[in-house]
N, CA, C and O atoms as CSV, one atom per row, in Angstrom:
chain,resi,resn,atom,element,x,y,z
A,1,UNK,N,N,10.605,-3.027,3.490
A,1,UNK,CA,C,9.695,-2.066,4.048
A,1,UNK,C,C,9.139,-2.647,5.334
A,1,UNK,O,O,8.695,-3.793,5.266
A,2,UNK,N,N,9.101,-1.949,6.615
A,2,UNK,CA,C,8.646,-2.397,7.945
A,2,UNK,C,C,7.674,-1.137,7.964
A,2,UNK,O,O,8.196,-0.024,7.905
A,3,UNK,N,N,6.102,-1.262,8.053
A,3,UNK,CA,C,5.320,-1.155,8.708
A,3,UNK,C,C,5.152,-1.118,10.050
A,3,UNK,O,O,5.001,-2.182,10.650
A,4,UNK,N,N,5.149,0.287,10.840
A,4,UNK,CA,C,4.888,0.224,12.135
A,4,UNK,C,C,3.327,0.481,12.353
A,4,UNK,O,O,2.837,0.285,13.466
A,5,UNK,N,N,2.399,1.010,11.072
A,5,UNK,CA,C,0.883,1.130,11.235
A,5,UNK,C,C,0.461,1.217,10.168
A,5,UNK,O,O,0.745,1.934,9.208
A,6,UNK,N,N,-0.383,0.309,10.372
A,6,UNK,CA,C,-1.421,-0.322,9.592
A,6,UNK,C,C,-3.266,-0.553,10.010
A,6,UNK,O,O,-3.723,-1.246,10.919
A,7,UNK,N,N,-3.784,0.019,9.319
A,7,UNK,CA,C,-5.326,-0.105,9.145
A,7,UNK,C,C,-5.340,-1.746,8.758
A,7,UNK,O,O,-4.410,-2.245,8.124
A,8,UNK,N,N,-6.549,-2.555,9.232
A,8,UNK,CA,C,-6.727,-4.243,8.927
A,8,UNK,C,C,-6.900,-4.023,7.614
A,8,UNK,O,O,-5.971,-4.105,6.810
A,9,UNK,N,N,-8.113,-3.724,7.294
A,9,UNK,CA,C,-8.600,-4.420,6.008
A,9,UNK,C,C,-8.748,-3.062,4.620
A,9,UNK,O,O,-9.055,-1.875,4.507
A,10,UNK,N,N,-8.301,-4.211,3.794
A,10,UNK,CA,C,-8.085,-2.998,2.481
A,10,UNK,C,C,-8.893,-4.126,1.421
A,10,UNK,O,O,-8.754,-5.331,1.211
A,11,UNK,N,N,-9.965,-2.868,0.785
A,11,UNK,CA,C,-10.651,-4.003,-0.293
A,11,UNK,C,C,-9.813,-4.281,-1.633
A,11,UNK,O,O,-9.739,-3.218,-2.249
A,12,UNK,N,N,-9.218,-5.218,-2.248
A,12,UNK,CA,C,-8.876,-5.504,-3.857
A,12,UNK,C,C,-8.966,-5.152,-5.016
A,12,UNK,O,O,-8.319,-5.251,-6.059
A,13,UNK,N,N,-10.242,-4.550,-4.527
A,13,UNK,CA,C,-11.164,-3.712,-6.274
A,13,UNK,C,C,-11.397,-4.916,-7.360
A,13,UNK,O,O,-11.277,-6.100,-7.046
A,14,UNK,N,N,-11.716,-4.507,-8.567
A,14,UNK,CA,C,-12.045,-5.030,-9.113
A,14,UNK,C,C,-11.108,-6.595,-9.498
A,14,UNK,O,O,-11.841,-7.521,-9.846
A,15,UNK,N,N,-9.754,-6.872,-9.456
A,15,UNK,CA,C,-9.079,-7.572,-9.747
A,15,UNK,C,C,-7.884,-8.113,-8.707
A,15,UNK,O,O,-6.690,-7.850,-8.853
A,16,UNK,N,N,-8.509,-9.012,-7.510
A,16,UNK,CA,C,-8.001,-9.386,-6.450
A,16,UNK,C,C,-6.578,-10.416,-6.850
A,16,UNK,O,O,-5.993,-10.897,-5.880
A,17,UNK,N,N,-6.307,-10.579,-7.553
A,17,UNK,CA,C,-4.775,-11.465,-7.997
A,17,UNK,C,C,-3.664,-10.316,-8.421
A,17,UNK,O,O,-2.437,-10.383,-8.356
A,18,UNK,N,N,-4.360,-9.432,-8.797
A,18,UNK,CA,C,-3.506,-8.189,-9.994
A,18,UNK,C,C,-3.137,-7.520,-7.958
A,18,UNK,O,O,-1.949,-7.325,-7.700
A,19,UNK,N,N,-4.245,-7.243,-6.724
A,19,UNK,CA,C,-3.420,-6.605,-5.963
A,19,UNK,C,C,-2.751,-7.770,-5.188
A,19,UNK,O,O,-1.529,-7.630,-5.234
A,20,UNK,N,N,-2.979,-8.441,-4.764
A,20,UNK,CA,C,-2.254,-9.332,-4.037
A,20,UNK,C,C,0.061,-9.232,-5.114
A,20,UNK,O,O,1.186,-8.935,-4.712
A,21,UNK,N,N,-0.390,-9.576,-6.106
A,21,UNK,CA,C,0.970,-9.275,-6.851
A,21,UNK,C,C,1.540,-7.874,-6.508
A,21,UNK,O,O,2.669,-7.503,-6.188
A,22,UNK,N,N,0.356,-7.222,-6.689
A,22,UNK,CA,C,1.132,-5.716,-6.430
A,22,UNK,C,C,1.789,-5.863,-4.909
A,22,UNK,O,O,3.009,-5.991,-4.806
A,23,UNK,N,N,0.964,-5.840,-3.770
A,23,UNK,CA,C,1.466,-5.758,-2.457
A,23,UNK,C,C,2.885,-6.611,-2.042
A,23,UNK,O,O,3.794,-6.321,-1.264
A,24,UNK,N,N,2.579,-8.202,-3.217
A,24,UNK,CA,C,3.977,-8.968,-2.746
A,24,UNK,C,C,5.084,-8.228,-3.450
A,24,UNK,O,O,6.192,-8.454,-2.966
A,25,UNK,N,N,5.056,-7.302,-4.594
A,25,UNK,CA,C,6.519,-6.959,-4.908
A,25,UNK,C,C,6.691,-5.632,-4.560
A,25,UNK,O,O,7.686,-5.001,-4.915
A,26,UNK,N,N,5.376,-4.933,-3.575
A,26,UNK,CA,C,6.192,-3.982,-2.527
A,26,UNK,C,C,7.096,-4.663,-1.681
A,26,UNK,O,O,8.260,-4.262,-1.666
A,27,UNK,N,N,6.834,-5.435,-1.114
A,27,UNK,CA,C,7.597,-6.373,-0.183
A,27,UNK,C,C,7.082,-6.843,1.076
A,27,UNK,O,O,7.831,-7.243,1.967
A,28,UNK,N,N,5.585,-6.802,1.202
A,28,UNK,CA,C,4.795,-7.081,1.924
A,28,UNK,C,C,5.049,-9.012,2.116
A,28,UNK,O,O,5.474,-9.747,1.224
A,29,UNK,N,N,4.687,-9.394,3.368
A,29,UNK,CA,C,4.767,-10.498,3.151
A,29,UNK,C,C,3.683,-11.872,2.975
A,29,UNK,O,O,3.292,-12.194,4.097
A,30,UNK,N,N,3.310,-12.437,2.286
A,30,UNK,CA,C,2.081,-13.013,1.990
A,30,UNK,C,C,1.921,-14.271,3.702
A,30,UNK,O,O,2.993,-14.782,4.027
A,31,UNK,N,N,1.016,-14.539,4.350
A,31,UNK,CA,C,1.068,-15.162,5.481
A,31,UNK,C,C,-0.070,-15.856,5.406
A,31,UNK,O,O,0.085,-16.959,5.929
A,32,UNK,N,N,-1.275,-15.673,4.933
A,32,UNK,CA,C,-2.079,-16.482,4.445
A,32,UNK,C,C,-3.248,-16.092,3.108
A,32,UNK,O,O,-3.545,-14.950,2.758
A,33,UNK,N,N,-3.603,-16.948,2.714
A,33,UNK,CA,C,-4.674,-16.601,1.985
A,33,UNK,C,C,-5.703,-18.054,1.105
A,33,UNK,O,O,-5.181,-19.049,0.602
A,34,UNK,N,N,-6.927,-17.813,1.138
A,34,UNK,CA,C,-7.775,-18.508,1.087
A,34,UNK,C,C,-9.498,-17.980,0.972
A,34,UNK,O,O,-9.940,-17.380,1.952
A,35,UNK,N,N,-10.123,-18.139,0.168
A,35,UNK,CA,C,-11.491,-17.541,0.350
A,35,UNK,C,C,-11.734,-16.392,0.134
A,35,UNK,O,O,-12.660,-15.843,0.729
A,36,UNK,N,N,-10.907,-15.679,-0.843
A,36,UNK,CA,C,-10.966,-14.193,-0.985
A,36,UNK,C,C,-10.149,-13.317,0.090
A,36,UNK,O,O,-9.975,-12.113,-0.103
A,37,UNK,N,N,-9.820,-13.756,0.853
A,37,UNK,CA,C,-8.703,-12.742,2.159
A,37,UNK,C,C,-7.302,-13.599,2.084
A,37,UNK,O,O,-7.129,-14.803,2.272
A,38,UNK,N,N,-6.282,-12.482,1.716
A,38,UNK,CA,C,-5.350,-12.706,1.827
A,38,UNK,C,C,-4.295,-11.928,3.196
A,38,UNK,O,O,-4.142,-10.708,3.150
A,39,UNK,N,N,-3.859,-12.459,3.948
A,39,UNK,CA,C,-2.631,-11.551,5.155
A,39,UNK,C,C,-1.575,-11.645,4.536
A,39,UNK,O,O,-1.126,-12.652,3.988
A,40,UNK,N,N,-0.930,-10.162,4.614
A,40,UNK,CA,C,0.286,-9.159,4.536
A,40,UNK,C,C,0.552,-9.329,5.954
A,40,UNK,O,O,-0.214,-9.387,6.915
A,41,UNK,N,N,1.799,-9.393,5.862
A,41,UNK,CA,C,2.695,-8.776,6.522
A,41,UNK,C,C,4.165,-7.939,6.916
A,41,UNK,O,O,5.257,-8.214,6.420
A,42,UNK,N,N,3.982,-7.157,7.645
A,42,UNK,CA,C,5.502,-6.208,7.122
A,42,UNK,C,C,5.602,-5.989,9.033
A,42,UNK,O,O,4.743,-5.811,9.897
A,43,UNK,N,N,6.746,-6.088,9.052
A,43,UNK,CA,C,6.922,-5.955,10.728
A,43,UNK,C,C,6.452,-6.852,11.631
A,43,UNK,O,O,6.458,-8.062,11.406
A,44,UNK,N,N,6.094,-6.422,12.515
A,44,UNK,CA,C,4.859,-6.602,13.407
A,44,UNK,C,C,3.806,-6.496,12.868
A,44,UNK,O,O,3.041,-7.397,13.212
A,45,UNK,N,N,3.219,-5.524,11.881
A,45,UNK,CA,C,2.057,-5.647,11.492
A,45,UNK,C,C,1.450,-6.243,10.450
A,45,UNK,O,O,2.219,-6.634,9.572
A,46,UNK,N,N,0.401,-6.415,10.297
A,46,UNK,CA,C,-0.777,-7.259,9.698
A,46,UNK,C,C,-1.822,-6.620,8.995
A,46,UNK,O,O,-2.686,-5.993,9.608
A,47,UNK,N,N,-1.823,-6.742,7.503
A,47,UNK,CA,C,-3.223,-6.221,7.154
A,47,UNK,C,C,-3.884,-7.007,6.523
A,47,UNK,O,O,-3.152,-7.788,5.915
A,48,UNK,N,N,-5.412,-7.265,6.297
A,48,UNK,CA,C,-6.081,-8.057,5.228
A,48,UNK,C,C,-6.193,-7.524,4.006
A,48,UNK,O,O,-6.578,-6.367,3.836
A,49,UNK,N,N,-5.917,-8.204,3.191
A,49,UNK,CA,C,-6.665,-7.992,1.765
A,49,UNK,C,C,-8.010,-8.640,1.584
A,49,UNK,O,O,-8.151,-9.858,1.694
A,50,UNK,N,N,-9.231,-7.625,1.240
A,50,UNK,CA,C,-10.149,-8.735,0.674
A,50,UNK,C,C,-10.646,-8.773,-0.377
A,50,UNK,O,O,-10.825,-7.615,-0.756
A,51,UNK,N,N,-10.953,-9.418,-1.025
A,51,UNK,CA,C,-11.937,-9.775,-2.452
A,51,UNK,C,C,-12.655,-8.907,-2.659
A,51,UNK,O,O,-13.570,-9.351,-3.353
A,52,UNK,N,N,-12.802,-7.779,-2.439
A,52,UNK,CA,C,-14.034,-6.461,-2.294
A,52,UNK,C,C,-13.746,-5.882,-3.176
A,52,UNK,O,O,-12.546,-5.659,-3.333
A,53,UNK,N,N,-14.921,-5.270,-4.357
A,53,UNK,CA,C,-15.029,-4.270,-4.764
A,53,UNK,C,C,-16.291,-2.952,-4.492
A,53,UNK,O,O,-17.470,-3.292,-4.390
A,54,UNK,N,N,-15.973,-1.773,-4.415
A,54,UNK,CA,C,-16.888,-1.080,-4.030
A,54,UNK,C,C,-16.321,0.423,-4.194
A,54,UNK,O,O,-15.891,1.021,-3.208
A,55,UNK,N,N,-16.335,0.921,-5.282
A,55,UNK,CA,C,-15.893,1.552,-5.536
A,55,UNK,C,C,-15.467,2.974,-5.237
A,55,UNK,O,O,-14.480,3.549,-5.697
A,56,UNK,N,N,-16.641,3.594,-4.134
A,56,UNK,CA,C,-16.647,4.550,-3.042
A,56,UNK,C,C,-16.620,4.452,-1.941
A,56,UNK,O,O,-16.641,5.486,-1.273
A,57,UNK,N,N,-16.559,3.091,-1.253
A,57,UNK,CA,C,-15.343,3.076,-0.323
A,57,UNK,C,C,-13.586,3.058,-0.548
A,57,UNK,O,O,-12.805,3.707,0.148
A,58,UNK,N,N,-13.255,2.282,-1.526
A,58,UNK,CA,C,-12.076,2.598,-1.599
A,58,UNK,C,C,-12.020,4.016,-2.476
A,58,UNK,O,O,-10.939,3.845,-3.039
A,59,UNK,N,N,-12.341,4.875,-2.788
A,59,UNK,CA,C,-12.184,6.379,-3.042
A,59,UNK,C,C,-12.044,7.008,-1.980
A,59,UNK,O,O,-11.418,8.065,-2.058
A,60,UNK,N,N,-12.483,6.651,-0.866
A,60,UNK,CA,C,-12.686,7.539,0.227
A,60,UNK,C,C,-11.839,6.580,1.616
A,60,UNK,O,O,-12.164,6.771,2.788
A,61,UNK,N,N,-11.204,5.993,1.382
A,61,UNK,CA,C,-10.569,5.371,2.136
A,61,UNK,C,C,-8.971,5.399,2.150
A,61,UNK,O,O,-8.345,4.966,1.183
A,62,UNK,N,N,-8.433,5.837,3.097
A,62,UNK,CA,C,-6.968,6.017,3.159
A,62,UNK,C,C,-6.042,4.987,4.290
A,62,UNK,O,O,-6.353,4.689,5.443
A,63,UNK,N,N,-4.872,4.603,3.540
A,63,UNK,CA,C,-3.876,3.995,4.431
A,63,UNK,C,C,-3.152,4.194,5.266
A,63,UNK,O,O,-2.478,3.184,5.061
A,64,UNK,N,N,-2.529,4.789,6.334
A,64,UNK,CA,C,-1.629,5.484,6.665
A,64,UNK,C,C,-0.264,4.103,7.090
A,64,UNK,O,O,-0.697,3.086,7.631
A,65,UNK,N,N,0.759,4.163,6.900
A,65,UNK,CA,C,1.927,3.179,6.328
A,65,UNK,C,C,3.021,4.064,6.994
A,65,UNK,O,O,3.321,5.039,6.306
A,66,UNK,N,N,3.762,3.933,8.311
A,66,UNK,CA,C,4.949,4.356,8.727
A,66,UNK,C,C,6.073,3.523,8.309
A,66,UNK,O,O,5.972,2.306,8.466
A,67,UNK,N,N,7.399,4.145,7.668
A,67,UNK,CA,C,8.033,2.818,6.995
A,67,UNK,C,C,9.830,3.499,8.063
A,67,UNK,O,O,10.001,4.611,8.562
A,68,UNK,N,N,10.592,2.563,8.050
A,68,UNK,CA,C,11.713,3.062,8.050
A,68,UNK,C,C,13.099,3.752,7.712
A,68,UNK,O,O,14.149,4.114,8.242
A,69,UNK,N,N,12.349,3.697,6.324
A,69,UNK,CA,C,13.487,4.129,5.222
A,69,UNK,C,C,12.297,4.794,3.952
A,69,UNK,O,O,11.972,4.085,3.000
A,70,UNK,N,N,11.923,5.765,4.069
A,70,UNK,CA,C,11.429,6.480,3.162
A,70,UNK,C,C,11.799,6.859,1.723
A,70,UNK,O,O,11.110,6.890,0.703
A,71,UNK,N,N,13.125,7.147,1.950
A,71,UNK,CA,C,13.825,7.234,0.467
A,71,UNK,C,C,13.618,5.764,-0.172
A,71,UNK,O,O,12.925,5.636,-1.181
A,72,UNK,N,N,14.260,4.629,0.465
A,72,UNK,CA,C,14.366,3.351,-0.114
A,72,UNK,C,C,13.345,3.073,-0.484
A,72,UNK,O,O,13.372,2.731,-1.666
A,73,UNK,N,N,12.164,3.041,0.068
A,73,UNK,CA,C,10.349,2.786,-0.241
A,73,UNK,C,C,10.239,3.466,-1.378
A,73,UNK,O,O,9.818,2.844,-2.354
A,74,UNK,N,N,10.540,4.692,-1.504
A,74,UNK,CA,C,10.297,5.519,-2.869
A,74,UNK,C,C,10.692,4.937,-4.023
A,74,UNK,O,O,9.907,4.707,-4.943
A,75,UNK,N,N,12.015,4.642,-4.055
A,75,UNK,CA,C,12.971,3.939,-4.967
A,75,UNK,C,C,11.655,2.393,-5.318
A,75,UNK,O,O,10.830,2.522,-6.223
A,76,UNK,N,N,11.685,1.556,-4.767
A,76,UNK,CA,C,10.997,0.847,-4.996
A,76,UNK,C,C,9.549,0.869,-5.518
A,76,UNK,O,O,9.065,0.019,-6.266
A,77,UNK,N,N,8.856,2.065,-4.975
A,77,UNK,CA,C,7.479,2.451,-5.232
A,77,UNK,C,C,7.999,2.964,-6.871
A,77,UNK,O,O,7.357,2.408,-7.763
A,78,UNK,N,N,8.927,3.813,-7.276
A,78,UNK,CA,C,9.123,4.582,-8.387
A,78,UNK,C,C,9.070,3.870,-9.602
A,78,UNK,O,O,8.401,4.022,-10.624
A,79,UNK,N,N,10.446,2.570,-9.048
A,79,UNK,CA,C,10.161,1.030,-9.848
A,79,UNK,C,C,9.239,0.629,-10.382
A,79,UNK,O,O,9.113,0.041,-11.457
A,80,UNK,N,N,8.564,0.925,-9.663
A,80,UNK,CA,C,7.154,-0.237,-10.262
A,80,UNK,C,C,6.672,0.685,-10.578
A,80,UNK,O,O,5.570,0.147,-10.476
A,81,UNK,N,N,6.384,1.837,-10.953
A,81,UNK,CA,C,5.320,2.896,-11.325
A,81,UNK,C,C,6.111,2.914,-12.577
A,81,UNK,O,O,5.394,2.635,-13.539
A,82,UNK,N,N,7.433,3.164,-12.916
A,82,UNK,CA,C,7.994,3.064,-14.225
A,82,UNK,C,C,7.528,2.069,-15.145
A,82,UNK,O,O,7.137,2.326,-16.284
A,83,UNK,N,N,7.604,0.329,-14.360
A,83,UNK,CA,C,7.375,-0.554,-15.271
A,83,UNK,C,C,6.037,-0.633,-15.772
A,83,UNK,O,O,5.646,-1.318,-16.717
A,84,UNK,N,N,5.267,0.264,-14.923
A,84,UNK,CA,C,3.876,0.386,-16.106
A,84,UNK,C,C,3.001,-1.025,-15.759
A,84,UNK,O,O,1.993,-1.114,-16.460
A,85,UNK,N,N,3.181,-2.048,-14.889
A,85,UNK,CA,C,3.002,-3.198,-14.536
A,85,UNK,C,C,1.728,-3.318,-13.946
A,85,UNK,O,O,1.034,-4.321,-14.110
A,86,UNK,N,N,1.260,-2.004,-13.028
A,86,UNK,CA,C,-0.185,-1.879,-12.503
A,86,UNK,C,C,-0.597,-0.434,-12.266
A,86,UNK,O,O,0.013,0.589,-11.954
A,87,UNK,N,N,-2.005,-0.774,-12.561
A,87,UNK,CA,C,-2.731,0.902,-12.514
A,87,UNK,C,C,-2.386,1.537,-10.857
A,87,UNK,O,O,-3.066,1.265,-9.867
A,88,UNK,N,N,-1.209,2.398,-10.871
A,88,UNK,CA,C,-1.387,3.284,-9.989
A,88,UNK,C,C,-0.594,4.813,-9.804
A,88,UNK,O,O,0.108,5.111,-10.771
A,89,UNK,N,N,-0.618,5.557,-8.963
A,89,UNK,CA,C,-0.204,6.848,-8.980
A,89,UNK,C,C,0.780,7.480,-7.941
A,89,UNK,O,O,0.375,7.631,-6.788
A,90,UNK,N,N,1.781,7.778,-8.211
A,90,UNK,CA,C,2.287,8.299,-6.759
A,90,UNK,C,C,2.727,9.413,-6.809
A,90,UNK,O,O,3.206,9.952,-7.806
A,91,UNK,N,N,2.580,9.976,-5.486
A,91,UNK,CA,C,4.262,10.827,-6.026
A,91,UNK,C,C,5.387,11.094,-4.765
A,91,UNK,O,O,5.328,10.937,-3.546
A,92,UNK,N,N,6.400,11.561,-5.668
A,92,UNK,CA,C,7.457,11.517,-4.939
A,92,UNK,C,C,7.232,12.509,-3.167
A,92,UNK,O,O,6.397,13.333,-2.794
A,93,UNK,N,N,8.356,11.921,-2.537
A,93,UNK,CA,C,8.776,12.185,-1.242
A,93,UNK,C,C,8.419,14.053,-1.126
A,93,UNK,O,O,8.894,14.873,-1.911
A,94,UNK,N,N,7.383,14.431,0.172
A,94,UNK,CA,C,7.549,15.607,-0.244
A,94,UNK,C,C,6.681,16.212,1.514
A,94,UNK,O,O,5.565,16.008,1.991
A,95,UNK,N,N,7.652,16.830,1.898
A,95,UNK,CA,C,7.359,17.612,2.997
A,95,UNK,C,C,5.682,18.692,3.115
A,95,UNK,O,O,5.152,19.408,2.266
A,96,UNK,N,N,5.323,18.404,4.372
A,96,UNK,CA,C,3.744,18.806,4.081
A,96,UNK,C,C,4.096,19.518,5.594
A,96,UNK,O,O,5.014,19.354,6.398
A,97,UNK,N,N,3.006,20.305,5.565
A,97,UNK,CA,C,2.571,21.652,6.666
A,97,UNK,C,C,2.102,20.921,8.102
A,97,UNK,O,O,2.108,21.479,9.199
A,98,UNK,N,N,1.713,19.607,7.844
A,98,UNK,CA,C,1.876,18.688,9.165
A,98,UNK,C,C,2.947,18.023,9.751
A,98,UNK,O,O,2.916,17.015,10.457
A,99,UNK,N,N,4.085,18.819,9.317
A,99,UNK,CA,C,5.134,18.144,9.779
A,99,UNK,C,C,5.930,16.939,9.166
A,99,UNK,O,O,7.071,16.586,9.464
A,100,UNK,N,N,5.265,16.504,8.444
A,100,UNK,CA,C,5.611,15.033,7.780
A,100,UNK,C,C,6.208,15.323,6.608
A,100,UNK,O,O,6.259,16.435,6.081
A,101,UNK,N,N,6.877,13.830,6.013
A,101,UNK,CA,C,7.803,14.065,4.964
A,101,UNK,C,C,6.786,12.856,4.395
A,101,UNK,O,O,6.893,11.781,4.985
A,102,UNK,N,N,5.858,12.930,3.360
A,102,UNK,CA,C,5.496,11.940,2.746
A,102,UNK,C,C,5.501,11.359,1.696
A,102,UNK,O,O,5.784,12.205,0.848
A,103,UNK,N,N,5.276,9.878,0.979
A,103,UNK,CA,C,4.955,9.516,-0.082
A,103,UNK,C,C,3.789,9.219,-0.040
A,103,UNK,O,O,3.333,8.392,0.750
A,104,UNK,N,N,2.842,10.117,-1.248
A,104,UNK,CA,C,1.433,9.141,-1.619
A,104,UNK,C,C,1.231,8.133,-2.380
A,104,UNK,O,O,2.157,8.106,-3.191
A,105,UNK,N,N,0.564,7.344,-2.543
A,105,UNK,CA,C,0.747,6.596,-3.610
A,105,UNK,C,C,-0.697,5.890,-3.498
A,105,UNK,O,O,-0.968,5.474,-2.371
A,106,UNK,N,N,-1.776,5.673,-4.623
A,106,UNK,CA,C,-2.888,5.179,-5.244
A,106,UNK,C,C,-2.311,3.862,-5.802
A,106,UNK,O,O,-1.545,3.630,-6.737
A,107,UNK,N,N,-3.185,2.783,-4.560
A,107,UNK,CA,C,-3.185,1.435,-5.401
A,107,UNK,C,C,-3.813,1.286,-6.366
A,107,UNK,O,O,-4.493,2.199,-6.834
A,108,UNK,N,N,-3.715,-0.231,-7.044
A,108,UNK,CA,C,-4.481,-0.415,-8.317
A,108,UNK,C,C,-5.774,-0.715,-7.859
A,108,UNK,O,O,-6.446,-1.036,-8.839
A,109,UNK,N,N,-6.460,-0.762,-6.789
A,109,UNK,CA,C,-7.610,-0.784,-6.478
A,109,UNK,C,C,-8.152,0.695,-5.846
A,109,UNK,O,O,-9.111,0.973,-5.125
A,110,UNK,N,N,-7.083,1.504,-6.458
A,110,UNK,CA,C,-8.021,3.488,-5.644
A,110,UNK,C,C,-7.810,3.828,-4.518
A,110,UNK,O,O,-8.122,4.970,-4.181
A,111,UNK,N,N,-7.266,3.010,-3.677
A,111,UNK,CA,C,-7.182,3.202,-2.134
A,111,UNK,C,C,-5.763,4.119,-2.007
A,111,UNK,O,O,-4.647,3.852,-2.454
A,112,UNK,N,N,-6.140,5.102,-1.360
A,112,UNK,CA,C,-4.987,5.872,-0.985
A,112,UNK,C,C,-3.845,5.880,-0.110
A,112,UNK,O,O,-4.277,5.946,1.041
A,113,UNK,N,N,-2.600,5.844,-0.120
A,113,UNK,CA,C,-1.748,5.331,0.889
A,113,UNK,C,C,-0.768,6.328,1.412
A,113,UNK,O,O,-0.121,6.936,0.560
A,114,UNK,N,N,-0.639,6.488,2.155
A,114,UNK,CA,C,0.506,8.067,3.107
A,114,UNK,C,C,1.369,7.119,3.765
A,114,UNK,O,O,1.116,6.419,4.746
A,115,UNK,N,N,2.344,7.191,3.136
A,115,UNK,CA,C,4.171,6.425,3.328
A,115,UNK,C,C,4.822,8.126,4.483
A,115,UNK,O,O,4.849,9.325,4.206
A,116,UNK,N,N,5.264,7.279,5.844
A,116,UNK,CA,C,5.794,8.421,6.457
A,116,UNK,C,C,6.819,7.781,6.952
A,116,UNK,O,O,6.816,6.586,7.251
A,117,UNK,N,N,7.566,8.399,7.040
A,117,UNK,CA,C,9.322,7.739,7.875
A,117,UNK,C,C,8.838,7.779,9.453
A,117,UNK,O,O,8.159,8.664,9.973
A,118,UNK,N,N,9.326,6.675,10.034
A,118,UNK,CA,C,9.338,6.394,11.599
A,118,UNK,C,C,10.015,7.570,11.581
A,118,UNK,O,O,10.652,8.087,10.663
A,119,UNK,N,N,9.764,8.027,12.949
A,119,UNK,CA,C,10.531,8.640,13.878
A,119,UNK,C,C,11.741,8.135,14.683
A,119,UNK,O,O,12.298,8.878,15.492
């Protein structure tokens, strides 16, 4: 998965090891971490993870995630939603009235994420 945009910082929620696992077997790449903040990376881009819980900000907080291969992301996102491995929600690939072809998908920390194919 290559990330062409990315928001910095995404809070952990209640159980900061349970997302850090989740993000590394999207395929994010781990680049540092120490002190409660961990860096992802996918592409060029960069996001933080932090140690945060707060439960109405991440309700009300969304990701937006341009990937290059949308189908393939799905496949992988579907994976892990099968194995039952962490609390989250998605759903499949699905054309919207803005033009876009998206995947949503709810991390295990609530934060909302909009998967869109590069252009």
């Amino acid at each position: 998965m290559k990330a062409v945009k990315l928001r910095p910082f995404i809070p952990s929620g209640k159980d900061y090891e349970l997302a850090i696992r989740f993000f590394e077997e999207l395929g994010f790449e781990k680049r540092y971490s120490d002190s409660g903040l961990t860096v992802f990376r996918s592409g060029e881009q960069e996001f933080y993870l932090q140690n945060y819980h707060n439960q109405e900000m991440q309700d009300n907080l969304m990701v937006e995630l341009e990937v290059e291969d949308l189908d393939s992301c799905w496949q992988l996102i579907e994976g892990i939603v099968r194995s039952e491995a962490y609390p989250i929600r998605a759903k499949e690939p699905m054309d919207y009235p803005w033009g876009k072809r998206e995947v949503h998908l709810v991390d295990p920390s609530g934060v909302c994420w909009h998967l869109s194919q590069t252009k």
